[in-house]
C-alpha positions in Angstrom: 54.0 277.5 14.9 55.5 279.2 12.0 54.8 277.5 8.3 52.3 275.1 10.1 55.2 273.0 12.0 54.3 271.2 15.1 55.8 272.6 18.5 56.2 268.6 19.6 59.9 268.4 20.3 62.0 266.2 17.7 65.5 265.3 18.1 68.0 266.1 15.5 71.6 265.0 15.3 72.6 267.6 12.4 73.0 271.2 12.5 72.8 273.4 8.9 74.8 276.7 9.3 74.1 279.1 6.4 76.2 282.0 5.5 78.7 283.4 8.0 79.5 286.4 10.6 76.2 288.0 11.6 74.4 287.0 8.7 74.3 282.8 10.0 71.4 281.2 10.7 71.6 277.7 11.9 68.9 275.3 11.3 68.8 271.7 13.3 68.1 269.4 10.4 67.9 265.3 10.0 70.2 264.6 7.3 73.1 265.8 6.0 72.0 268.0 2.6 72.9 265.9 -0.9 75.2 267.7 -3.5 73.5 269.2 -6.4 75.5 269.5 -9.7 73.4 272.1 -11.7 74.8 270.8 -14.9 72.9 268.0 -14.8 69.8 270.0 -14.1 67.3 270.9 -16.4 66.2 274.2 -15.4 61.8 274.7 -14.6 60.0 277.7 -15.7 57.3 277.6 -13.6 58.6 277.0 -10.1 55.6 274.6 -8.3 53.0 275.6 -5.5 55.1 276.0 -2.5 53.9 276.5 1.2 52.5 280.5 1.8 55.5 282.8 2.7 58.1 280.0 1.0 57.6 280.9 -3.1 59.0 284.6 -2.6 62.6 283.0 -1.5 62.6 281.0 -4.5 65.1 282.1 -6.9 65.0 279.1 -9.6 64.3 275.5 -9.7 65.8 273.1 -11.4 64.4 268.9 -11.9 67.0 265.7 -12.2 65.8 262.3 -12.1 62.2 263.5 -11.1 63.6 265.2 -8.0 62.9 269.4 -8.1 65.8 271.5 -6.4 65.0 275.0 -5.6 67.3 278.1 -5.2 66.5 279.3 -1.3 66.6 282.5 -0.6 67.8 282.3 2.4 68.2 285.9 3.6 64.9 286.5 2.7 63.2 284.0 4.2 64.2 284.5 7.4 64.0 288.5 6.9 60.1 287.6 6.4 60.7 285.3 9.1 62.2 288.0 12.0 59.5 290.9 10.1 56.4 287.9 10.8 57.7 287.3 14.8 58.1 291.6 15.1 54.9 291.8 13.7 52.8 289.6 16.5 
């Protein structure tokens, strides 16, 4: 139960592949992810509460039309991710 998620199974019809070669993670996901265009962004200085373990794979965040987008760190996150699982 990693980042407080239930183990209940859901079904998902998408699959998010990040990065490439040994480096990919896939990720089974609802929805396909929208496009952001950074230059309509207005870039946030201070990057909001996020769940424990998420905030240090934040790179930037950015708000448009109320909505905040945040830069994931991806290779991080799951590098804390495969370190948390080792650790147990």
């Amino acid at each position: 139960l990693l980042l407080g998620l239930s183990d209940e199974p859901v079904e998902h019809e998408n699959l998010l592949i990040m990065d490439k070669g040994p480096d990919s993670v896939g990720i089974l996901i609802d929805d396909l992810p929208l496009p952001f265009d950074m230059s309509k962004g207005a870039e946030i200085s201070q990057i909001p509460e996020l769940p424990a373990g998420l905030s240090n794979c934040i790179s930037d965040a950015y708000t448009v039309d109320d909505v905040i987008w945040l830069g994931f760190k991806h290779k991080d996150f799951f590098h804390s991710v495969m370190d948390s699982v080792a650790s147990n």
